[in-house]
SEZARO-176540 format. One record per residue (C-alpha): y, z, x. Coordinates in pm, 1 decimal, m for minus. Each point is the difference from the previous one (the first is absolute). Layout:
BEGIN
         yy         zz         xx
          Y          Z          X
...
This chain:
BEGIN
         yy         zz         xx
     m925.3     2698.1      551.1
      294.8     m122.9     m249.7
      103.4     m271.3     m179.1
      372.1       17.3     m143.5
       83.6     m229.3     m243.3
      433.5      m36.6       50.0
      245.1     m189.2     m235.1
      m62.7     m305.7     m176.7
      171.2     m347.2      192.1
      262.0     m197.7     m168.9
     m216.0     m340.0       29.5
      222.4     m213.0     m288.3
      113.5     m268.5      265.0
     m325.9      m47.5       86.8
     m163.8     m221.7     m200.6
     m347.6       77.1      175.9
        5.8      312.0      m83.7
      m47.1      184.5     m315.4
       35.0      358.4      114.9
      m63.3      192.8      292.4
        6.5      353.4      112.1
       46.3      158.4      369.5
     m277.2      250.0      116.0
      m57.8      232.6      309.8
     m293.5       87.3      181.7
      m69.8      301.1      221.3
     m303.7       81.1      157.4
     m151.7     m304.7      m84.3
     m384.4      m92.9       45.9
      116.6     m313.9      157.5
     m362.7     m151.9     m139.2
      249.8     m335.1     m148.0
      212.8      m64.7      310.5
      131.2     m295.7      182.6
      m97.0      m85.7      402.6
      198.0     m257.8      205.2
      m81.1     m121.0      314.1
      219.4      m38.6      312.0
      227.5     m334.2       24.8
     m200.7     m289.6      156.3
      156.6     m313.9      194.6
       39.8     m208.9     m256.4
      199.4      318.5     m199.7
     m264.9       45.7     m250.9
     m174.3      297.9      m74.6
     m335.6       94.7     m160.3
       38.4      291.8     m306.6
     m247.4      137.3     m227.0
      m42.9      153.8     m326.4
     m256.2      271.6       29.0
     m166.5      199.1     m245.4
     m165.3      307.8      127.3
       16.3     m188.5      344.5
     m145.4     m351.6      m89.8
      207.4     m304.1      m46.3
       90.5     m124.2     m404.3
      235.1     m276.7      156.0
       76.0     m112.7      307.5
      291.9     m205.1      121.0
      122.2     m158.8      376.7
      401.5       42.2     m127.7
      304.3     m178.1      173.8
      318.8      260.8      159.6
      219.2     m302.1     m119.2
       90.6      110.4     m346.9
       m9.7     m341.5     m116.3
     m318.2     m141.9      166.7
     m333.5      m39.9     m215.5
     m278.7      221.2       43.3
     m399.4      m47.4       m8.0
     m176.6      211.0     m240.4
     m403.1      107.8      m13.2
     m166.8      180.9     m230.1
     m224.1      376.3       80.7
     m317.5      197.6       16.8
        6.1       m2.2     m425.5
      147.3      326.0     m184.6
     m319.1       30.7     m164.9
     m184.2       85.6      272.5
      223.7      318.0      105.7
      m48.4      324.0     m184.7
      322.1       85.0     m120.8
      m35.1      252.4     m310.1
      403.9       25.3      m80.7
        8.3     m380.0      m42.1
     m288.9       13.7     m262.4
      180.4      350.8     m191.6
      252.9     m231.3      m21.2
     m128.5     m310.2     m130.7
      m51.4      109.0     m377.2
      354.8      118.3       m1.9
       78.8     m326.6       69.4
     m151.5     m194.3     m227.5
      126.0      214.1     m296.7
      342.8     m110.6     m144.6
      308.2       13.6      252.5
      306.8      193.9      m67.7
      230.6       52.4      205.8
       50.6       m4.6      402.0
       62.8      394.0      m15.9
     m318.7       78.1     m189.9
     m207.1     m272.9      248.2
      148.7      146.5      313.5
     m124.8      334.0     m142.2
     m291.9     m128.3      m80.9
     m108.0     m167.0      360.5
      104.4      365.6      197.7
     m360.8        6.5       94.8
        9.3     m333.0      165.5
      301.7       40.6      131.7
     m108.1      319.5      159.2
     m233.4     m291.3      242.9
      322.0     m132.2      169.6
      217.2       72.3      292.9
      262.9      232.4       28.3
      326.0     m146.4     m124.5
      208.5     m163.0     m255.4
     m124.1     m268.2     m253.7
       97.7     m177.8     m328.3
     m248.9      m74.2     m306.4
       97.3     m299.5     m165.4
     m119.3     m153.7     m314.5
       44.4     m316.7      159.2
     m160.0     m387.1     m166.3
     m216.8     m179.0      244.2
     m125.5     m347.1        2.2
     m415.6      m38.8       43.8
      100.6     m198.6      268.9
        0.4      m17.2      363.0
      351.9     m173.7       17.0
     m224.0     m367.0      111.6
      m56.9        4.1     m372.1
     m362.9      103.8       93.1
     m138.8      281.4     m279.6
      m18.6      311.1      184.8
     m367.1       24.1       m8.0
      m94.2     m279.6      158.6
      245.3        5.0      327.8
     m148.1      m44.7      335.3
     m211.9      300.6      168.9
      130.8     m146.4      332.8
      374.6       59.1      195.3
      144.9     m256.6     m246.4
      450.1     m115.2       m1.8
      181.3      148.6     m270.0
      347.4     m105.8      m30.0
        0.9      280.2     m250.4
      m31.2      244.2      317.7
      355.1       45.0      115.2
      317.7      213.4      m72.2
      227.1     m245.9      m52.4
     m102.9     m356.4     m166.3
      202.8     m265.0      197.5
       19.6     m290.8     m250.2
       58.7     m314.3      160.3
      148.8     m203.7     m261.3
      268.5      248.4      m87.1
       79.3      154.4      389.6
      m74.8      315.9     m172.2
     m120.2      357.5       14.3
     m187.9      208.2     m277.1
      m64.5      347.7       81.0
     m433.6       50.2      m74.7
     m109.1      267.1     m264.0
     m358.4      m11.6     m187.0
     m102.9     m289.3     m165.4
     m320.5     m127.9      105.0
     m424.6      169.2       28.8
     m223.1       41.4      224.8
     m352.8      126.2      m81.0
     m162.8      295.0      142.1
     m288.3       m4.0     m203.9
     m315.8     m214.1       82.3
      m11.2     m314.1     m269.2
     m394.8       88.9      m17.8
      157.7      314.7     m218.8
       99.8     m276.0     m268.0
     m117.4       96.2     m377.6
       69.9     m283.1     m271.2
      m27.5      273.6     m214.9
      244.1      208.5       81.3
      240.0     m279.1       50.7
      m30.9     m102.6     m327.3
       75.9      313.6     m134.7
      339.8       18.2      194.9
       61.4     m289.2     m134.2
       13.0       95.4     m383.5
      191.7      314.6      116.9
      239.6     m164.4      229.9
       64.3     m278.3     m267.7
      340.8        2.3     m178.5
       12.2      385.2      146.6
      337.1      107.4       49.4
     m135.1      308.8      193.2
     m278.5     m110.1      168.4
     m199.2      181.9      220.1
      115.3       16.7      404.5
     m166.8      m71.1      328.3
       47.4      164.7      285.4
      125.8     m115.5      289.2
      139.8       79.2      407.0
      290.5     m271.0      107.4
     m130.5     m100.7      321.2
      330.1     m242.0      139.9
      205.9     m208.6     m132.9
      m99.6     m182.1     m346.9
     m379.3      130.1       61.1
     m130.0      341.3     m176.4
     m330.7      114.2       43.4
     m246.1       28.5     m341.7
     m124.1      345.9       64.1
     m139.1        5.9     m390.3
       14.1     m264.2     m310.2
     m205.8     m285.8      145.3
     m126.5     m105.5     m363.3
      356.6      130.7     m129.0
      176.2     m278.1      236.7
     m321.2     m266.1     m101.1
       97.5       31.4     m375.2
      367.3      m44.8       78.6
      m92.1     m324.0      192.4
     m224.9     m142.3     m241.1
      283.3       80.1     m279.0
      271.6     m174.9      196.8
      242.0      318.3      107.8
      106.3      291.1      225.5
     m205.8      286.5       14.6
      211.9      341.7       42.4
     m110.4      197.8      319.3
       80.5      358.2       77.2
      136.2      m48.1      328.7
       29.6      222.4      257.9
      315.3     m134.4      235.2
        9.1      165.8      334.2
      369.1       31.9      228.6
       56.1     m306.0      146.7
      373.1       m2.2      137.3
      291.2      207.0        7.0
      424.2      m23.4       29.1
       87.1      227.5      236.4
      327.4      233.6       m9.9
      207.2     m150.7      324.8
     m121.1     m144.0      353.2
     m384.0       92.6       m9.4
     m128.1     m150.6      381.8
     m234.5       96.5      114.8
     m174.9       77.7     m288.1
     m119.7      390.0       24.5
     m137.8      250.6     m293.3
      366.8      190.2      m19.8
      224.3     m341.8      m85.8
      147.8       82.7     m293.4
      m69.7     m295.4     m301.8
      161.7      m76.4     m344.3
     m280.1     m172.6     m166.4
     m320.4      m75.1      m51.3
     m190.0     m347.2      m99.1
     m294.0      m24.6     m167.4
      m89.5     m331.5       m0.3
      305.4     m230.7     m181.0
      110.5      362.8     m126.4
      253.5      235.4      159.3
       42.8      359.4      m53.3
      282.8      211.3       98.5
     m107.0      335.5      192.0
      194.0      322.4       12.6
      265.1       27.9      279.7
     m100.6      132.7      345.4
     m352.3     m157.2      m54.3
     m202.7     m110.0      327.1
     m211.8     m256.5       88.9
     m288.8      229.7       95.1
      m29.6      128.5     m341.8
      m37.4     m326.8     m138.7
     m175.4     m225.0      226.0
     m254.5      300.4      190.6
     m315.1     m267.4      m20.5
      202.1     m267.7      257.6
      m30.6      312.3      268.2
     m376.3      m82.8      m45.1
     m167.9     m171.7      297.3
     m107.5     m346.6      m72.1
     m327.0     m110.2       59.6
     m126.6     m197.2      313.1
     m235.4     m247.4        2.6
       16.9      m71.6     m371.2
     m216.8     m254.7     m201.4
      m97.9     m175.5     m257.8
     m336.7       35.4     m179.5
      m61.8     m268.2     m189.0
     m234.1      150.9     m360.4
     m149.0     m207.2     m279.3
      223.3      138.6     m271.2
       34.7     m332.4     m188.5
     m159.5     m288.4      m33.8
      m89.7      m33.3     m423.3
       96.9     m305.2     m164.2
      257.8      100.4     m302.1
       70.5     m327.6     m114.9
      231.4       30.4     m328.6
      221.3      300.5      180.0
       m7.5     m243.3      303.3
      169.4     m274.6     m232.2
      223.7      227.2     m153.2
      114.1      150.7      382.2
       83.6     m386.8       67.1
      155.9     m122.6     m297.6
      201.6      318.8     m159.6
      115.2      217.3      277.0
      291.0      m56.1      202.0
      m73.2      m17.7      382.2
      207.3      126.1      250.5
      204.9     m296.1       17.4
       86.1      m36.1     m355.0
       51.0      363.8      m39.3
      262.1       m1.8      290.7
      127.1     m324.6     m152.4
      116.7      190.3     m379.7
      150.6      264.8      254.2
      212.4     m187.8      212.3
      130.1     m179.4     m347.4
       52.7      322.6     m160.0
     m217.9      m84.7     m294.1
     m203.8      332.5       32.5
      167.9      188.1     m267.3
      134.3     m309.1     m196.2
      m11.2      m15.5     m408.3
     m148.7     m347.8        6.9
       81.8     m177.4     m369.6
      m50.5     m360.0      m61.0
      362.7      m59.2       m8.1
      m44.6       72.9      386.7
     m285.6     m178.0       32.3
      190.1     m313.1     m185.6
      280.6       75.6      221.5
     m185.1      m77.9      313.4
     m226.1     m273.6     m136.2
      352.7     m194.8      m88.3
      124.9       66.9      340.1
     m312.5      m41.1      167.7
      148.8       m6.3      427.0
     m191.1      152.6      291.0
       72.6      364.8     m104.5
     m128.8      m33.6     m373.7
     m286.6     m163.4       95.6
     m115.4      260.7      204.0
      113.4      234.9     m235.4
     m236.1     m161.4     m330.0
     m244.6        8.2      264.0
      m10.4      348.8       86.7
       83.9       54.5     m359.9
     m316.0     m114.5     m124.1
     m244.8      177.3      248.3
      230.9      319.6     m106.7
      m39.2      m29.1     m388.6
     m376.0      m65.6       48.7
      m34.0      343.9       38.5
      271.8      161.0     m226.2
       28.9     m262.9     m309.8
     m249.1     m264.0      m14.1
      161.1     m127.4     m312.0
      311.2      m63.2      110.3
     m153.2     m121.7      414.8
     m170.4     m255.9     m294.3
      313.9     m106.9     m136.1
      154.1      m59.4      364.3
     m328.9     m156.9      120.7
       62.5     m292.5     m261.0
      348.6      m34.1       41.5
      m22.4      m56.2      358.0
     m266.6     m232.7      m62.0
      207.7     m204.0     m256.1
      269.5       25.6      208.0
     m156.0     m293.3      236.0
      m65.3     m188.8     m277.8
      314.3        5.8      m95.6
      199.6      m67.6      282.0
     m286.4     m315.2      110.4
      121.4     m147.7     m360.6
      355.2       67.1       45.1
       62.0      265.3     m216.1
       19.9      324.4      176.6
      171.1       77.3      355.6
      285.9      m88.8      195.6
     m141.6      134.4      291.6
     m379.0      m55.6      212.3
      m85.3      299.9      208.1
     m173.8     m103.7      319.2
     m324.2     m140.5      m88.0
     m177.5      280.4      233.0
      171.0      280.4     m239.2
      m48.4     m279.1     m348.5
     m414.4       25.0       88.3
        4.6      377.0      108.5
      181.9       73.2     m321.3
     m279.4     m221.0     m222.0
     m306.4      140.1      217.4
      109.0      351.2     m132.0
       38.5     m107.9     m333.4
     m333.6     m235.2     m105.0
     m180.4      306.6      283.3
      129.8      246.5     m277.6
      m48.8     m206.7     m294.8
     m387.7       12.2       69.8
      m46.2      364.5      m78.5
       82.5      m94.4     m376.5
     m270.7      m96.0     m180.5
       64.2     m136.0     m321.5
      m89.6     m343.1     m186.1
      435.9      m65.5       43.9
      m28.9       56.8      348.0
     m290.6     m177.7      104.0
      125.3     m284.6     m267.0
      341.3       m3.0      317.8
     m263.6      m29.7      232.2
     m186.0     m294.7     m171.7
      319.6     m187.2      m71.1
      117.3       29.2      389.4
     m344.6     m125.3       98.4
        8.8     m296.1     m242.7
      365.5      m94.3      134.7
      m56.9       45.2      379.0
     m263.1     m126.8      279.7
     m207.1      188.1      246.0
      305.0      m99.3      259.7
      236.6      227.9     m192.2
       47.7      329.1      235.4
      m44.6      248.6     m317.3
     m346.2     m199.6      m64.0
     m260.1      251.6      174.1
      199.2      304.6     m196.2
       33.5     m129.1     m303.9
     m408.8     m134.3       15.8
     m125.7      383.1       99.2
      106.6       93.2     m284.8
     m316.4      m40.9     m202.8
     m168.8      210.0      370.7
């Protein structure tokens, strides 16, 4: 058995990505591997993530890359004996340094997969589920992800974003929860510019696999931001060097993807020696087994999921504007307020949900000029310009929905004063009201 750890992979366009390093297997124990069934009618198939044979998560995928998939949840990690994951575990929890030194680190784990190639990628991931559903408390049942697809076809922009790891599923039963141990993460994970990684298997599109860092990924929720997952990336798709049909091990290819990422391979390089596990059978007869892996109520991580993390939607929505690697100032933000048309609107709006999780100060300071912004125009002062009232109420939902995760006697005083002015007709009435929930 061998794990080779390659080069290093220039991820600096890829702001979802903070570093990530290619890896071969040979000889591999194949105890982590990935099962597919065959094609059914409706061209869906059943696949599995197994650990040492049983399931950790289970998914009926579409062959249409951008379709939505169903996800369920396994058997419970827990339950499997699986002695590399556990030599592991206290590496992981000490202080992270590099991708290099990680990658080096996990060789015993690695050791568990198939033969081939693979990327480890110090990638951010969202407790989420995508539905804006904390990862721990998802469905046990076959349940839609839109999340679950290689391409996310966005509807209001006729638009394709290629998928890469954003999202959690567990694999760990929620009966395993310890308060404890969450609340230590939580001091160590607090203001931590290194904090300590998860681990994690990207399972399809925007959907990884929590393999280890259940309470890691609870403390992120609970503080309001990403928690950073070691993820292993398997090959998903490949460029191939001239007319390649049909398909057969010798076809000569260019590249490699992993995921959203692409990596060149040497000349003369076949398909075979990239992509041996599709020459696997698949399985007949596949199913589902549906396992009580969830089911405990978390309900501050379950507001937080809701109210701070972008879904699917939104997250496809700051792509398709290009506002994933903007410098956002208040000069911009002014910009758009001023100028408020269809695109800015949706633009403060995705904005907002966006700076929840990277500056709260300055999400604060668009929150309440959005929300002044009304006022302004209803008295004459402020725009030129009405956006549709559909996208004028979206935009506000966002903003008084973020506004209640600040708690402070000035906030709550906006929230009084709103009340005072306004009837139970108003539509911001039941948001503004929970407040004090």
């Amino acid at each position: 058995m061998s794990v080779k750890i390659m080069h290093e992979i220039d991820v600096s366009e890829k702001n979802w990505c903070n570093s990530a390093i290619m890896f071969r297997v040979w000889n591999g124990k194949g105890i982590i591997t990935y099962q597919c069934g065959r094609e059914d009618e409706g061209y869906y198939y059943y696949s599995k993530l197994l650990l040492d044979g049983k399931p950790i998560l289970q998914a009926h995928l579409p062959v249409c890359p951008t379709c939505t998939g169903l996800l369920a949840t396994g058997y419970g990690i827990e339950k499997i004996g699986c002695p590399e994951l556990k030599a592991v575990r206290e590496s992981l929890n000490g202080e992270y340094k590099d991708i290099r030194t990680s990658a080096e680190m996990l060789k015993p784990l690695l050791n568990l997969l198939d033969d081939g190639y693979y990327l480890l990628a110090d990638v951010p991931h969202d407790p989420t589920d995508s539905n804006s559903n904390f990862f721990w408390s998802v469905p046990n049942n076959l349940t839609e992800n839109p999340a679950c697809c290689e391409e996310y076809y966005h509807y209001g922009f006729c638009n394709c974003t290629d998928s890469f790891p954003k999202y959690l599923y567990p694999t760990q039963s929620a009966e395993m929860y310890n308060e404890k141990r969450v609340q230590e993460y939580v001091e160590i994970m607090k203001n931590n510019p290194v904090p300590p990684r998860a681990l994690a298997y990207h399972e399809h599109g925007f959907i990884s696999a929590l393999l280890d860092g259940h309470h890691k990924a609870t403390a992120s929720a609970l503080l309001g931001q990403a928690v950073n997952c070691l993820t292993i990336i398997s090959v998903s798709g490949c460029r191939f060097d001239g007319y390649a049909k049909p398909i057969i091990s010798d076809s000569r290819i260019k590249s490699i993807n992993f995921s959203d990422i692409t990596v060149h391979v040497p000349a003369g390089s076949i398909y075979g020696d990239y992509f041996g596990y599709t020459m696997k059978p698949h399985e007949d007869n596949m199913t589902i087994t549906e396992y009580n892996l969830t089911g405990r109520k978390f309900p501050q991580a379950e507001f937080n999921a809701e109210n701070l993390y972008l879904d699917i939607e939104s997250l496809m929505g700051l792509y398709n504007f290009g506002l994933e690697n903007t410098e956002f100032t208040d000069e911009l933000i002014d910009e758009w307020i001023n100028n408020c048309n269809y695109d800015n609107c949706y633009r403060l709006k995705y904005t907002i949900r966006y700076l929840m999780l990277k500056d709260k100060d300055m999400a604060y300071r668009t929150i309440l000029k959005v929300l002044k912004g009304s006022s302004d125009y209803y008295y004459g002062n402020g725009y030129n310009y009405l956006p549709d009232v559909e996208d004028w109420t979206a935009l506000h939902t966002v903003a008084w929905t973020a506004l209640k995760n600040f708690r402070d006697e000035k906030t709550e005083q906006i929230f009084i004063d709103y009340i005072v002015s306004h009837d139970k007709y108003n539509r911001y009435w039941d948001i503004v009201t929970s407040y004090w929930d």
